[in-house]
C-alpha positions as CSV (number, residue, x, y, z in Angstrom):
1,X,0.0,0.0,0.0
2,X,1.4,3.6,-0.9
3,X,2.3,5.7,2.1
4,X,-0.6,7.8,0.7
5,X,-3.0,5.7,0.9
6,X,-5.4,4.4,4.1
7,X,-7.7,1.6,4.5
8,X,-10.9,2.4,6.3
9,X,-13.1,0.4,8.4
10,X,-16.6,2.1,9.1
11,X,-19.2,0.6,11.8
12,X,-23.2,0.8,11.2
13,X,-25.3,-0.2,14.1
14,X,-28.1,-2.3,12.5
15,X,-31.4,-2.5,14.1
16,X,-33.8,-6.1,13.6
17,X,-36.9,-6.5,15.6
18,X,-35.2,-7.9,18.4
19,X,-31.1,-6.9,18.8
20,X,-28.8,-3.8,17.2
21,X,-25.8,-5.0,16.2
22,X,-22.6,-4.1,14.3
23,X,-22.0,-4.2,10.9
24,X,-19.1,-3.6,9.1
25,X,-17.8,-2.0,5.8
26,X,-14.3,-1.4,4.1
27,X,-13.0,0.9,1.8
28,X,-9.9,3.2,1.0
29,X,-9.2,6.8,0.5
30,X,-6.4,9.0,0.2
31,X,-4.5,11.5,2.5
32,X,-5.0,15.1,0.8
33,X,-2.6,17.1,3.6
34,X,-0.4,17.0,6.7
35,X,-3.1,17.3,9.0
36,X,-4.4,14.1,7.7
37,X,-7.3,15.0,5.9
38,X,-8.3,12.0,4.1
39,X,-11.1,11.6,0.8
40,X,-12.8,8.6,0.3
41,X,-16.4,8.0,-1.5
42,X,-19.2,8.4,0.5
43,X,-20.9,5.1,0.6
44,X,-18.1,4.2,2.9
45,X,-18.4,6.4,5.7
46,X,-22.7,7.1,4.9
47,X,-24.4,6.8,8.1
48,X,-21.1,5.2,10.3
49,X,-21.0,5.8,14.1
50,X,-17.3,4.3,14.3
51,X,-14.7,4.7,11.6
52,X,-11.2,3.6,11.8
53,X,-8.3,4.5,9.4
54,X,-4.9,1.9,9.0
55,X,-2.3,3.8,7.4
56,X,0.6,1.9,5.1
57,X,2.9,1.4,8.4
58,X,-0.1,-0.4,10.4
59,X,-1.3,2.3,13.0
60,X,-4.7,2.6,13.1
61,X,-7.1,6.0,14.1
62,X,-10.0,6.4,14.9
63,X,-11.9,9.0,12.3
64,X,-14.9,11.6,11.7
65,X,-16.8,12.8,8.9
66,X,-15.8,16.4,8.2
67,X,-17.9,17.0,5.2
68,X,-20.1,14.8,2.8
69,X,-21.3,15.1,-0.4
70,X,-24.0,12.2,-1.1
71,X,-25.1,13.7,-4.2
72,X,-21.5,13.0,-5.9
């Protein structure tokens, strides 16, 4: 994986009739600065409560939506 480059891991709480329980989705995105502001599409972050980001040497973060654009 390029240094540039970040996997993410997003968590959705699903609701049945009876239990909530996790569900979780993958995708990647890129680092766009030094602050570590990272793009990714927005189906993989839509409606998370957790996300975590794995950069290229292993660490992992935990993340937050910023801004979303769900038209695009």
């Amino acid at each position: 994986m390029s240094p540039g480059v970040v996997n993410i891991t997003s968590t959705v709480i699903v609701l049945d009739w009876f239990n909530a329980y996790p569900k979780q989705g993958s995708g990647s995105g890129s680092i766009l600065d030094k602050e570590g502001h990272i793009l990714t599409n927005y189906h993989v972050v839509q409606e998370a409560q957790k996300i975590e980001v794995s950069l290229a040497n292993k660490k992992t973060y935990a993340a937050k939506v910023l801004g979303a654009d769900p038209d695009n």
